[in-house]
C-alpha positions in Angstrom: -11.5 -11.1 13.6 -10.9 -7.8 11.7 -11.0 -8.1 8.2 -7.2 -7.2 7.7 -6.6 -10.6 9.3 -9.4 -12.6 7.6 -7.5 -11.9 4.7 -4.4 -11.9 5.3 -4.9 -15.9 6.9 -6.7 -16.5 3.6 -3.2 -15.0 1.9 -1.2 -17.3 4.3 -3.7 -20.4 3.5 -3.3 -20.0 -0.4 -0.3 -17.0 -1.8 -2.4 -17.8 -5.4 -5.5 -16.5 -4.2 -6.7 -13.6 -6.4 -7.9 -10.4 -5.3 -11.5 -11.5 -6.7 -11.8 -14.4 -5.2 -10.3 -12.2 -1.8 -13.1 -9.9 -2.4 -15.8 -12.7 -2.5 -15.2 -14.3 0.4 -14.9 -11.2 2.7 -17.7 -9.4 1.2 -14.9 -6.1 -0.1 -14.6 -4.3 -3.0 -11.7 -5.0 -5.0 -10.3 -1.4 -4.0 -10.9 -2.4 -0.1 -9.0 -5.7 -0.8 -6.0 -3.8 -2.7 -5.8 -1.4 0.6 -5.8 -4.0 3.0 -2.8 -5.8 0.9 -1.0 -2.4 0.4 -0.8 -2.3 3.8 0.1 -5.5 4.7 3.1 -5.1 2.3 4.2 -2.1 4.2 4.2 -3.8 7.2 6.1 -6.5 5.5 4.0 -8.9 6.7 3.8 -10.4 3.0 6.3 -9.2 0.5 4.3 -9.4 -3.1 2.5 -11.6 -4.6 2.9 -15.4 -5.5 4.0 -14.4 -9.3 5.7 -17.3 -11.1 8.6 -16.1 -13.5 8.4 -17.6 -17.3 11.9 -20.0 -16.5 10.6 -21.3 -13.1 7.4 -22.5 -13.9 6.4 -26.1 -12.3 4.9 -29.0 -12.8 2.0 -29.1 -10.9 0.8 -32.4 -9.7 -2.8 -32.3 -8.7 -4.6 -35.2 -6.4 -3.8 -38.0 -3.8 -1.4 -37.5 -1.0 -1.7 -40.0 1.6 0.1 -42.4 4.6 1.1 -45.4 3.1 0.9 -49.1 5.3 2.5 -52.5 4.0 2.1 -55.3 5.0 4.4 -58.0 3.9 4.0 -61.8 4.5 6.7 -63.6 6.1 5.9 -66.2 4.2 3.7 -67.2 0.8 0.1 -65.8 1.3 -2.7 -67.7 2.7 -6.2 -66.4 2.3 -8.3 -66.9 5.3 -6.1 -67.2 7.7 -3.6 -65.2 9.7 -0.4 -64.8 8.2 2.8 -63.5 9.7 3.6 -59.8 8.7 5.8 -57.5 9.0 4.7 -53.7 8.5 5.9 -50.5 7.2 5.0 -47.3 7.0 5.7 -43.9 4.7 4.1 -41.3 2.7 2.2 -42.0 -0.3 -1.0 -41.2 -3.1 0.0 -41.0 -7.0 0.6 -37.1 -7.5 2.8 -37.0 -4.2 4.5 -39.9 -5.6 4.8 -38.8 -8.6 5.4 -35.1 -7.5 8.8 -36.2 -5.1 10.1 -38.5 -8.0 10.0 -35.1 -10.3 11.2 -32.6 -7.5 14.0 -35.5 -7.2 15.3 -35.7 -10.3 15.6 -31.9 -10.5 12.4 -30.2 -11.9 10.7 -27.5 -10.0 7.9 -29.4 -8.5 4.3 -28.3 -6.6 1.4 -30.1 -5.3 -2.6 -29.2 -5.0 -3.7 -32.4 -3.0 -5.8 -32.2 0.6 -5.0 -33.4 3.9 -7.0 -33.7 6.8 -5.7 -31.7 10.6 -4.4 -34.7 11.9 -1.0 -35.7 12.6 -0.9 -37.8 9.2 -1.8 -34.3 7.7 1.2 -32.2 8.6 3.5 -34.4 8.1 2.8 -35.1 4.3 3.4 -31.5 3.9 6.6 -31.4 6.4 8.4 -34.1 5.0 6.9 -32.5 1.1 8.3 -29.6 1.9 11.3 -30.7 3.4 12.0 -32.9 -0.3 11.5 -29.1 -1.6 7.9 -29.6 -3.3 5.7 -26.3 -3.2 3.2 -27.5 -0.9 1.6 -23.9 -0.4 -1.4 -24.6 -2.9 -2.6 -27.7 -0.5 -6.2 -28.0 1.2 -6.1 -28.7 4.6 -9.5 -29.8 6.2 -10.0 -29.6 10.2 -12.0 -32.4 11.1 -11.0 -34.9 8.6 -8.5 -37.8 8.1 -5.7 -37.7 5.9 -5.9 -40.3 3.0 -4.7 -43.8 3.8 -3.2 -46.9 1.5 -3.0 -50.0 3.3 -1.4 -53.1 0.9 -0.9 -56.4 1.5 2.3 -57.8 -0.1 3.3 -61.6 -0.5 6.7 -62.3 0.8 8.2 -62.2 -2.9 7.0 -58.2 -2.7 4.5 -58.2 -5.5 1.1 -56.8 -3.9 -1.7 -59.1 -3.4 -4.6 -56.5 -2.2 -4.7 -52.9 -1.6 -7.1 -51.2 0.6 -7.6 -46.8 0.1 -9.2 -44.7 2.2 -9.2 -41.6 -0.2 -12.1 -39.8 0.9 -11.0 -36.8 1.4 -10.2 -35.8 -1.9 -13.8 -35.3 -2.2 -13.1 -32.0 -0.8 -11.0 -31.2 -3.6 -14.0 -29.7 -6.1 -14.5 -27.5 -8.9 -15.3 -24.7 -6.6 -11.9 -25.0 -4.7 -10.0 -25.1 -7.8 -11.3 -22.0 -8.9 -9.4 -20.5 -5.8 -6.0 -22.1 -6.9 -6.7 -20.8 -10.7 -3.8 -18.8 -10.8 -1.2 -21.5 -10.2 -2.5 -23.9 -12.9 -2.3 -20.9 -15.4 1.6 -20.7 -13.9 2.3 -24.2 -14.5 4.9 -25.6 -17.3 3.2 -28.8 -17.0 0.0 -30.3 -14.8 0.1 -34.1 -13.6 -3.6 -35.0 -12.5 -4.6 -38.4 -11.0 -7.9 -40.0 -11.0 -8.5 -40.0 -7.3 -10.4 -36.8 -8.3 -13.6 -36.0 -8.3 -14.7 -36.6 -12.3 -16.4 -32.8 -12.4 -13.2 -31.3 -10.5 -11.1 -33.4 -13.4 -12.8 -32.2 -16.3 -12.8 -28.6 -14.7 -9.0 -28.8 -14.9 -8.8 -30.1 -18.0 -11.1 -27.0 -19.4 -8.5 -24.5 -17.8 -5.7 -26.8 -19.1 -6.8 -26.4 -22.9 -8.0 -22.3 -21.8 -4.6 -21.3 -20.4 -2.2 -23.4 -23.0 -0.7 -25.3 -20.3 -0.4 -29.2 -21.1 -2.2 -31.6 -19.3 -0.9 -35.6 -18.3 -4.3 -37.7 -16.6 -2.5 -40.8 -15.0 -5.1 -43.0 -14.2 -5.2 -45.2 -10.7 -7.5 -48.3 -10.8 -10.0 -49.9 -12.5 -13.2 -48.6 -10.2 -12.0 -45.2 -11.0 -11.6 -45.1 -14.8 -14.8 -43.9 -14.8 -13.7 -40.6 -13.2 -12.0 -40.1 -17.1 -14.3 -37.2 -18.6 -15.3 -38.5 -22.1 -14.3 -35.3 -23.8 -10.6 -35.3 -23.6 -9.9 -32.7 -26.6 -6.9 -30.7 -25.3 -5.4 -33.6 -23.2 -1.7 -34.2 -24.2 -1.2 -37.6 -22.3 -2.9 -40.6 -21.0 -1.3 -43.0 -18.5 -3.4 -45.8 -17.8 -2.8 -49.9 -17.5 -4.1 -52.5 -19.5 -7.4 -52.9 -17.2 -8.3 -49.5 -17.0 -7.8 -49.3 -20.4 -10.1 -52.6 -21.1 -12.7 -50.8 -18.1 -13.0 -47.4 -19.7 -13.9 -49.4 -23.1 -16.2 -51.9 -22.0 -14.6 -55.0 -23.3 -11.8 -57.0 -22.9 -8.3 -56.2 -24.3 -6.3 -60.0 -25.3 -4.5 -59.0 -28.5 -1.9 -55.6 -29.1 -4.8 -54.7 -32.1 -7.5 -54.6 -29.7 -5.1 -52.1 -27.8 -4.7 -50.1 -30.5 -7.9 -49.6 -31.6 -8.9 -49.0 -27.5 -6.9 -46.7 -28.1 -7.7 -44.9 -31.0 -11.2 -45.2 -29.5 -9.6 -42.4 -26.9 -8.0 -40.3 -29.2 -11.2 -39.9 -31.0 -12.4 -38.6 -27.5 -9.9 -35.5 -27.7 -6.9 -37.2 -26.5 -3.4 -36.6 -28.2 -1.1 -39.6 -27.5 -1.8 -42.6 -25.1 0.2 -44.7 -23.0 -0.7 -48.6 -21.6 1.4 -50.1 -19.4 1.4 -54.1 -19.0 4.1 -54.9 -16.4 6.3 -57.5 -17.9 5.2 -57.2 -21.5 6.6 -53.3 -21.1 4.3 -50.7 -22.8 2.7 -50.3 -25.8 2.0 -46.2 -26.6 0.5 -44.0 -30.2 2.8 -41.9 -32.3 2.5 -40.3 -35.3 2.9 -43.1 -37.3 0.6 -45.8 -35.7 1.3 -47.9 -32.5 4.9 -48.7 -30.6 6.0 -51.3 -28.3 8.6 -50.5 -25.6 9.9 -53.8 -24.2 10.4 -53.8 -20.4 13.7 -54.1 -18.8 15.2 -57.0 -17.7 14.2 -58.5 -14.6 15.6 -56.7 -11.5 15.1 -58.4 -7.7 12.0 -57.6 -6.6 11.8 -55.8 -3.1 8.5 -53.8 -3.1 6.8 -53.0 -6.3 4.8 -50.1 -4.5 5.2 -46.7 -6.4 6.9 -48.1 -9.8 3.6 -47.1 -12.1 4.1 -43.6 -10.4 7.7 -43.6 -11.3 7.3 -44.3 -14.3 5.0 -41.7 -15.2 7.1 -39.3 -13.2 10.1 -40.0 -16.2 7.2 -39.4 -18.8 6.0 -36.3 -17.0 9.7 -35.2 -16.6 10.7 -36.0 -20.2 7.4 -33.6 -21.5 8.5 -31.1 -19.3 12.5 -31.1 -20.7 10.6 -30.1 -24.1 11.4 -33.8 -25.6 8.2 -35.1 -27.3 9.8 -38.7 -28.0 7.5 -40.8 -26.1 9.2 -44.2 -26.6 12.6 -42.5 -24.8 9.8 -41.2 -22.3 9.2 -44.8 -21.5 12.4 -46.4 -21.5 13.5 -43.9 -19.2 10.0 -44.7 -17.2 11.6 -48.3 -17.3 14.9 -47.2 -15.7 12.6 -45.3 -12.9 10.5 -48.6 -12.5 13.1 -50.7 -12.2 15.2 -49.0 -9.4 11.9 -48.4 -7.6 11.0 -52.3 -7.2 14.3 -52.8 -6.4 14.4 -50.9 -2.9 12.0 -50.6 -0.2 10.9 -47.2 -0.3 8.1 -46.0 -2.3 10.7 -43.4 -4.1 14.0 -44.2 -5.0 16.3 -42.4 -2.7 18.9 -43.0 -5.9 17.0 -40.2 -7.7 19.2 -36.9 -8.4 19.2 -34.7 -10.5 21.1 -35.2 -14.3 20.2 -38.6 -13.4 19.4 -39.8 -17.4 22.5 -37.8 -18.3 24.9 -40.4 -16.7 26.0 -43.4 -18.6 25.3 -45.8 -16.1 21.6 -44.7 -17.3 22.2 -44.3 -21.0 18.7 -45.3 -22.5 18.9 -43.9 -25.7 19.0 -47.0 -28.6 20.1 -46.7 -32.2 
């Protein structure tokens, strides 16, 4: 294939590529490179680059992105045995979750995650797109399978085991996001989960506190807390639960002290604020003055708690992003997003629009 077209699919494959990293990969000079575009403009085959203006800048949410399977029992849950199920199916992985809750409620949204070339694949992206998330920065790998989440749910809806196949965001390394360097220095805001690789998440967090851009880790399960780089200097926000909080410090967690010295264990690591969830005992979370509890709302029906955690950092992430640093309203309104999450059976609340915390029917703001 000519080198015009070698580049121009690399252009097509990721609009944020830089001319250097064009260069490298052809073997060019930069000068070649900036011929080869010039004339690919003039043949309007691209129109410009993939600039980001200063008042569209997105949150970019970096990691999982996979097809979602539950299995719900028809009745209570007997281990070994067979149970009568019924199964659904629908896109999941904490960023994308996270990533269509924020381009839902109105904020300009994009998502670095890899798929594999399989069916599963493209239609993550399609129906990403389709929600209007920037999918452009994505990895796709020929050969491999798209990331799977198969859980088992108890006919009251509250999950009983979970089962990931997230392989393939092995793929997403250091070295590939040096390619996509450009659109994290565009970002407002960048969402990571721990489904990383632990060298690709401290690389991001190194650009994070080197471009000025602010960075949220939202942690995904006990086994992978340990994907948390110790140094965290330059990280504004932690998400994590009450295990993987009690994992990443090596003991066990039973009073709201312990928690708070956990974690002022992590903001001695680099970490500005910190935020532990604990289901029905709400959240407790750092501020400048010392520790806060956020009680959680009252009890709603339960149809399928899958996706609330994301939710809920989705109202954090999307409370940061409005420029309001008020972390206990950032959790009430998680709350709100919880709530109406477990209370439907998708894994995003097709409720979500945007103003959605400006209507009174979701006034959270106490005296």
């Amino acid at each position: 294939m000519p080198k015009k077209e070698q580049l121009y699919e690399l252009i097509r494959s990721n609009p944020f590529i830089s001319q250097q990293d064009l260069a490298g990969h052809l073997g060019l000079s930069r000068s070649a490179v900036a011929n080869y575009i010039a004339t690919l403009v003039r043949e309007r085959r691209i129109l410009g680059r993939a600039y980001v203006l200063p008042d569209h800048r997105p949150i970019l949410c970096i990691g999982a992105a996979n097809l979602d399977r539950k299995l719900r029992t028809m009745a209570k849950l007997s281990l070994g045995t067979s149970n009568p199920a019924c199964q659904t199916e629908s896109f999941g992985g904490v960023a994308r979750n996270i990533a269509e809750n924020l381009v839902r409620l109105g904020a300009p949204t994009a998502l670095v995650t890899a798929v594999g070339g399989d069916a599963s694949g493209r239609a993550l992206l399609a129906y990403a797109d389709e929600a209007g998330i920037d999918t452009r920065g994505a990895l796709r790998v020929d050969g491999a399978a798209s990331g799977t989440y198969t859980a088992v749910l108890d006919h009251d809806g509250d999950m009983r085991v979970a089962l990931a196949d997230m392989e393939i965001n092995e793929t997403l390394t250091p070295d590939f996001f040096a390619t996509r360097e450009q659109q994290r220095a565009g970002a407002a805001l960048i969402v990571a989960d721990l489904n990383l690789p632990r060298d690709a998440v401290a690389m991001l967090l190194e650009g994070s506190r080197r471009d000025g851009v602010p960075m949220v880790i939202v942690a995904v399960s006990e086994p992978k807390i340990d994907r948390l780089p110790r140094n965290l200097n330059g990280l504004r926000l932690l998400i994590l639960n009450l295990g993987e909080l009690a994992a990443r410090v090596g003991r066990a967690l039973a009073t709201d002290a312990e928690i708070a010295a956990a974690c002022a264990e992590l903001q001695g690591d680099g970490v500005q604020d910190v935020i532990v969830t604990r289901g029905a005992h709400g959240v407790m979370l750092t501020g400048a003055d010392g520790m806060h509890i956020v009680e959680a709302q009252p009890t709603v029906d339960v149809v399928d708690v899958t996706g609330a955690g994301d939710a809920f950092a989705a109202a954090v992430c999307w409370t940061l992003y409005n420029g309001e640093q008020d972390l206990e309203l950032a959790c009430r309104r998680g709350h709100v997003l919880a709530a109406m999450t477990i209370a439907c059976a998708q894994t995003v609340s097709p409720q979500l629009v945007p103003g959605l915390f400006d209507s009174p029917a979701h006034d959270i703001v106490t005296d």
